[in-house]
DRENKOLLUM-453968 format. One line per field, with one value per residue (C-alpha): x, y, z; chain. Coordinates in pm, 1 decimal. Each point is the difference from the previous one (the first is absolute). Layout:
BEGIN
east: [X, ...]
north: [Y, ...]
up: [Z, ...]
c: [A, ...]
This chain:
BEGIN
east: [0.0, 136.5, 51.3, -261.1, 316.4, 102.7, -364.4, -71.4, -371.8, -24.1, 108.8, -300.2, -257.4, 87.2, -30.1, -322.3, 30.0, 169.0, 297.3, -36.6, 35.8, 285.4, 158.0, -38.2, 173.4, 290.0, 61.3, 74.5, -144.2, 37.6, -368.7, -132.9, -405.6, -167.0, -332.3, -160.4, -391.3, -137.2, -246.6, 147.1, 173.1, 372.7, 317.2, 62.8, -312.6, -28.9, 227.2, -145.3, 135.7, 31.1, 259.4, 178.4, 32.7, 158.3, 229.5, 167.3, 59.5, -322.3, -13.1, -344.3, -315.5, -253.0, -329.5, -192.6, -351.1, -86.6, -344.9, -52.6, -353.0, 115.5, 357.6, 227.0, 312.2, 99.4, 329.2, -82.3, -73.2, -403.0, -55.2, -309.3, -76.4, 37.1, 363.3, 152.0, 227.2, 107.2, 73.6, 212.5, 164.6, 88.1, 159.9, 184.0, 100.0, -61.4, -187.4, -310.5, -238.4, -278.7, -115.6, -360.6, -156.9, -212.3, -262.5, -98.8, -318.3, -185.3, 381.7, 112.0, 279.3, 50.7, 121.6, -41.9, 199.6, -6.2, -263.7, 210.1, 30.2, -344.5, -100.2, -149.8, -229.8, 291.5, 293.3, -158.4, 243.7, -323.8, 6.5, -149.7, 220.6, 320.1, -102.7, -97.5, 377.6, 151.7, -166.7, 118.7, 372.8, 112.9, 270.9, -17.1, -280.7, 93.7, -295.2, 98.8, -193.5, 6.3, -13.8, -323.4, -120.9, -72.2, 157.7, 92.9, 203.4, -238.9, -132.2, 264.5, 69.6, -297.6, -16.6, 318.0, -130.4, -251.3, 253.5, 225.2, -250.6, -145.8, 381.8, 219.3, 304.4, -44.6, 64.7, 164.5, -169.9, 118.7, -121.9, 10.8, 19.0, 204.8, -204.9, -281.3, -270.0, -210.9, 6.1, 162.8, -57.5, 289.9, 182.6, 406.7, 152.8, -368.2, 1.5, 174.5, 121.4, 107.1, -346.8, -97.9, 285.4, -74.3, -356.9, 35.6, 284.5, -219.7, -307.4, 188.7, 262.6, 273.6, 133.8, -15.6, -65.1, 80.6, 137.5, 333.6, 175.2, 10.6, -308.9, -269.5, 51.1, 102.7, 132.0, 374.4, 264.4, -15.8, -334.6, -38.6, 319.7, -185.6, -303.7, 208.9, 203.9, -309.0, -208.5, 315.8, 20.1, -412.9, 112.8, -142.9, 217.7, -37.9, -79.2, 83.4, -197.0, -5.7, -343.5, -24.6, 161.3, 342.5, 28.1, 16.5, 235.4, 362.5, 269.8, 200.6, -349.4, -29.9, 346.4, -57.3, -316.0, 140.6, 285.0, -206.7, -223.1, 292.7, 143.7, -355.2, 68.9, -291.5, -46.8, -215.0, 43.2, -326.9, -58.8, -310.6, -193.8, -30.4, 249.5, -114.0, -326.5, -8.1, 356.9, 327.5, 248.7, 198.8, 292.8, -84.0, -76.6, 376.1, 125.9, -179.9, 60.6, 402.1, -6.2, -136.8, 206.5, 267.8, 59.6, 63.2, -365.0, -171.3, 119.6, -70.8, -356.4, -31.5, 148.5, -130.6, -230.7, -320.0, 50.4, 277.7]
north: [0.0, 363.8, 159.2, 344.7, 248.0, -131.5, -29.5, 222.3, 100.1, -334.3, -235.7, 152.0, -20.9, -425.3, -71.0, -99.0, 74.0, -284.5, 131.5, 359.6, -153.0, -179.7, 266.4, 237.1, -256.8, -13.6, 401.9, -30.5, 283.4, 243.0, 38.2, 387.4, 16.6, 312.3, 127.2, 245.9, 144.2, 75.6, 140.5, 300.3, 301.1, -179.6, 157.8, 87.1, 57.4, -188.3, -320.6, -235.3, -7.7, -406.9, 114.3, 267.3, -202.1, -341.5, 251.9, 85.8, -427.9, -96.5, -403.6, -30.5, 248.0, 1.2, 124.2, 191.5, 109.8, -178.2, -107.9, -232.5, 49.3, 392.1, -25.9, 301.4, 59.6, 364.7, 102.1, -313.3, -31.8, -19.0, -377.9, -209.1, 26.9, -399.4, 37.1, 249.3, -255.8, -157.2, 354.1, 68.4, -304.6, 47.6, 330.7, -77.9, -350.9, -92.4, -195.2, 149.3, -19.4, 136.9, 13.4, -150.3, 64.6, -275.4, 105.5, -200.5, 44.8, 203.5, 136.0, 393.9, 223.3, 153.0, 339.2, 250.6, 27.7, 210.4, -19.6, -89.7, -373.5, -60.9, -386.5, -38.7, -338.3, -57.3, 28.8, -289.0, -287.5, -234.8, -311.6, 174.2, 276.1, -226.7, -143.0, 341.8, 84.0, -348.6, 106.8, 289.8, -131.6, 34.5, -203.5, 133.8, 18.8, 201.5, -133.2, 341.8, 297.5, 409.9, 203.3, 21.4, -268.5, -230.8, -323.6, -271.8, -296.1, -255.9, 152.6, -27.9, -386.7, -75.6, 146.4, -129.9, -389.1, 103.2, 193.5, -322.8, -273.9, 220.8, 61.9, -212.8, 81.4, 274.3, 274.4, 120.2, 61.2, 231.1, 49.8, 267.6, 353.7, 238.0, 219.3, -54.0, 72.3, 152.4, -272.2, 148.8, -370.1, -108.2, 327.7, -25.7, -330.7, -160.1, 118.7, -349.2, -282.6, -360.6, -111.7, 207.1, -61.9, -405.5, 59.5, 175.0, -234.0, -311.2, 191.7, 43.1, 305.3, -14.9, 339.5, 95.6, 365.7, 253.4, 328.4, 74.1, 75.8, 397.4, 69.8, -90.1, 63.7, -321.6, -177.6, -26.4, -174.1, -287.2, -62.9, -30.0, -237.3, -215.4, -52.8, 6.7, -285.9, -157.7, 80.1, -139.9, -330.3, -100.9, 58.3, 390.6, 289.2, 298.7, 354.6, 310.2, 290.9, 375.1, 108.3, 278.4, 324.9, -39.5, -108.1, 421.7, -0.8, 107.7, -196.9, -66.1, -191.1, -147.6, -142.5, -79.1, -182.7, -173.4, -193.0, -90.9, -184.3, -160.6, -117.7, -147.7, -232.3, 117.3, -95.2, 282.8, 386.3, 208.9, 413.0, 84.0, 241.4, 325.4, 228.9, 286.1, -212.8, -283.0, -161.2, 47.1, 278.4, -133.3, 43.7, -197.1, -300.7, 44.6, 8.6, -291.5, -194.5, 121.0, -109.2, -361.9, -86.4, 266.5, 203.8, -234.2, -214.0, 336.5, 151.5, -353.6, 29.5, 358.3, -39.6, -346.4, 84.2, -163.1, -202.3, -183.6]
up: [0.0, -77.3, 245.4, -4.2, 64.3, -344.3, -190.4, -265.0, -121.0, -188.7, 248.4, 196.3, -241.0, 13.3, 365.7, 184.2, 379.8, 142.7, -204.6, 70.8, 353.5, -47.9, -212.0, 280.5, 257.0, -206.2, -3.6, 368.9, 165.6, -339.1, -138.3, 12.4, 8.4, -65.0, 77.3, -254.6, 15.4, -356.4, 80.0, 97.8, -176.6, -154.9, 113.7, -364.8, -84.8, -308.8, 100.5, 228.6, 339.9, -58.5, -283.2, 172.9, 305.3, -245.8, -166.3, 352.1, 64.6, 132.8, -66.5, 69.6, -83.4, 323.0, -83.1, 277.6, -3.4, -284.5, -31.8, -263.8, -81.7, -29.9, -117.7, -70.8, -59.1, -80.2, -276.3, -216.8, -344.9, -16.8, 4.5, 98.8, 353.5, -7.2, -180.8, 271.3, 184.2, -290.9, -143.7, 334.4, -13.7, -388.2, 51.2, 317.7, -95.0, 357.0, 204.4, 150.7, 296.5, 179.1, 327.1, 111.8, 336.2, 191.6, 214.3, 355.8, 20.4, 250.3, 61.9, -44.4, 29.1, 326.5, -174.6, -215.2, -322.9, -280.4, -305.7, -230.4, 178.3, 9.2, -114.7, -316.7, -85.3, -299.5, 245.1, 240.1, 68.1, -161.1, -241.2, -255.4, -14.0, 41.0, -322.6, -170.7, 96.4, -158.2, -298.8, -19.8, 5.9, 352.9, 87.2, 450.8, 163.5, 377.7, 256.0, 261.0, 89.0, -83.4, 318.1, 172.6, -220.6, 292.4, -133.8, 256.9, -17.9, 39.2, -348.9, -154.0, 132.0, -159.7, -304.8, -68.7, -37.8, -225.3, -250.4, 18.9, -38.1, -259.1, -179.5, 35.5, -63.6, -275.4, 200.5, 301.0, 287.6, 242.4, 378.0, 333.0, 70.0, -29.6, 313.4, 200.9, -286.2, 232.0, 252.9, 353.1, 157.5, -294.8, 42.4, 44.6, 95.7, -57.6, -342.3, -119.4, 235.5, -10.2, 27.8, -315.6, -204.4, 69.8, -79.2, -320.7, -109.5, 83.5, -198.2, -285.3, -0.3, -221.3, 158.5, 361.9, -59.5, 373.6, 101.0, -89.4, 334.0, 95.4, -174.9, 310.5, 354.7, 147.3, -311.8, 44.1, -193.9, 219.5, 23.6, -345.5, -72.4, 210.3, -221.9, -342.7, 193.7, 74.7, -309.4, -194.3, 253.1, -174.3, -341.4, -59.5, -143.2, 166.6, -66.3, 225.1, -77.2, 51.8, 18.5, 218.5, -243.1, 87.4, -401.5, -10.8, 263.9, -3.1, -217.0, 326.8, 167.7, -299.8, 2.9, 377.7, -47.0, -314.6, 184.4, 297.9, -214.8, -171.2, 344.1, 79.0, -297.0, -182.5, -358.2, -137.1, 86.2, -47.0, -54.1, 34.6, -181.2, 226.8, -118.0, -83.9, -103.7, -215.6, -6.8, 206.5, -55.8, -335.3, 174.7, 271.8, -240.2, -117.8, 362.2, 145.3, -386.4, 87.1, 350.0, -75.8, -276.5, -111.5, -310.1, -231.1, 23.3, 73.1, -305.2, -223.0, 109.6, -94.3, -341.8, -139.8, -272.5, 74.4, -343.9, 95.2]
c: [A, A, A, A, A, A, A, A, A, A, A, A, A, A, A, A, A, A, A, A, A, A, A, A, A, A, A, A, A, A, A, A, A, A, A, A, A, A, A, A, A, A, A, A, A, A, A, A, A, A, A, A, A, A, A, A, A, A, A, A, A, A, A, A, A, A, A, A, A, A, A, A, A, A, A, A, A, A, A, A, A, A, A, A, A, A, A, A, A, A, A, A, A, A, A, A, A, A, A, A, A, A, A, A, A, A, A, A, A, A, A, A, A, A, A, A, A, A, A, A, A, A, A, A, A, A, A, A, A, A, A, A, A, A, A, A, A, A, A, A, A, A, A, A, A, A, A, A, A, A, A, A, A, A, A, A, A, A, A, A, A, A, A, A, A, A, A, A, A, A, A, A, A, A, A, A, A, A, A, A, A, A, A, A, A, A, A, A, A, A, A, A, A, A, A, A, A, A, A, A, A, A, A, A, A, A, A, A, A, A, A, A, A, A, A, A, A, A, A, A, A, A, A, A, A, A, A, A, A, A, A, A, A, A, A, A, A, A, A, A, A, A, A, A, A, A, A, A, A, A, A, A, A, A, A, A, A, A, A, A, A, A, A, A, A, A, A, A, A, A, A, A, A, A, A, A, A, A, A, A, A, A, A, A, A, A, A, A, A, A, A, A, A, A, A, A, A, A, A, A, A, A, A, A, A, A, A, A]
């Protein structure tokens, strides 16, 4: 199996998810993901943050807010409303997933967040939607939870064995949080432990997804080398995950957070998308991306054409 610091757009386009897993494995702890809304105003305006964000070495496009009975993506070429992933992945030549948000029912965020955030029926973590989103070409699907949201673990547990009964292993299935989604009770240390991480791993999880240390009060390196170690001892890979703005923070945080999650042992590094608003500072996708894996990878992912 190539190894995914070494895959170019076509080596992508051939693997189902089992491989993108074991691709990822082999890259030892040097896969960038990066979150991007579309539905908001692009950086550039006319270039899709998903484009701007692969042309400063992200590995893998994350799709936030994305409601797949409403889909947008803003700075593409028009294209079918059906054809927009597809059209993301064509023009990146990457990978690309989305994030879905299971419900428990009769369960609701203990906070208040901002508008924007607000759950929409098309951005449910559902069957029906899973499969809308397999159709559509995703090759992730992120079972987490946007702030004030009000998504709990046990949601995500069990959503999880209906996506893998239903898929096999077509795609990768990713599984956590990244904060406490609106749920105080699962707020700093409680946000992910060894319980969870065996729970999502035995429901299907290909990727253990959790905070990256720094980024929630509580979460240290430590703490979270503990569940990689763990996560890693039943088989899952592991992603750590900044989801609380500091993707708009200073270089020198980002460089701090970047080899803390290395030492964990992680195997993916994620930027979220609040930077100034849909999608990290691009220069903090070029430090973290520099951090991880150097210069020399950083700069081969940048300049591959996407027809290689």
């Amino acid at each position: 199996m190539k190894r995914f610091l070494n895959c170019n757009a076509s080596d992508f386009k051939k693997m189902n998810g089992k491989e993108l897993v074991e691709s990822i494995a082999s890259s030892e702890g040097r896969v960038l993901v990066c979150e991007t809304i579309g539905n908001l105003q692009p950086m550039l305006g006319d270039v899709s943050n998903a484009e701007l964000a692969a042309a400063m070495g992200a590995d893998v496009i994350l799709l936030n807010i994305f409601d797949v009975d409403n889909p947008v993506i803003n700075g593409l070429p028009p294209v079918d409303k059906g054809d927009l992933i597809r059209k993301v992945k064509e023009l990146t030549g990457r990978p690309v997933g989305i994030n879905l948000e299971p419900k428990e029912q009769g369960v609701e965020s203990t906070v208040e967040a901002d508008a924007m955030w607000g759950i929409t029926g098309g951005r449910l973590g559902t069957l029906e939607n899973a499969k809308k989103a397999v159709d559509m070409g995703v090759d992730f699907i992120v079972l987490t939870g946007n702030p004030g949201v009000g998504v709990t673990n046990r949601a995500i547990e069990e959503t999880l064995a209906v996506y893998r009964k239903e898929f096999g292993d077509s795609i990768v299935l990713v599984a956590g949080k990244m904060h406490a989604a609106g749920i105080l009770s699962e707020a700093g240390e409680k946000i992910l432990t060894r319980e969870d991480v065996k729970l999502f791993r035995q429901a299907g999880a290909d990727v253990i997804l959790m905070p990256a240390p720094g980024t929630v009060p509580g979460i240290t390196m430590e703490y979270i080398r503990g569940l990689v170690s763990y996560a890693h001892e039943l088989g899952a890979l592991t992603l750590t995950a900044i989801g609380t703005s500091q993707e708009g923070s200073d270089p020198a945080t980002i460089r701090e957070i970047a080899l803390m999650c290395k030492m964990t042992g992680t195997d993916m590094h994620h930027l979220g998308d609040a930077g100034y608003g849909g999608m990290a500072l691009p220069e903090n996708i070029l430090e973290y991306g520099t951090v991880i894996r150097g210069v020399r990878h950083t700069y081969h992912r940048m300049a591959a054409s996407i027809r290689r």
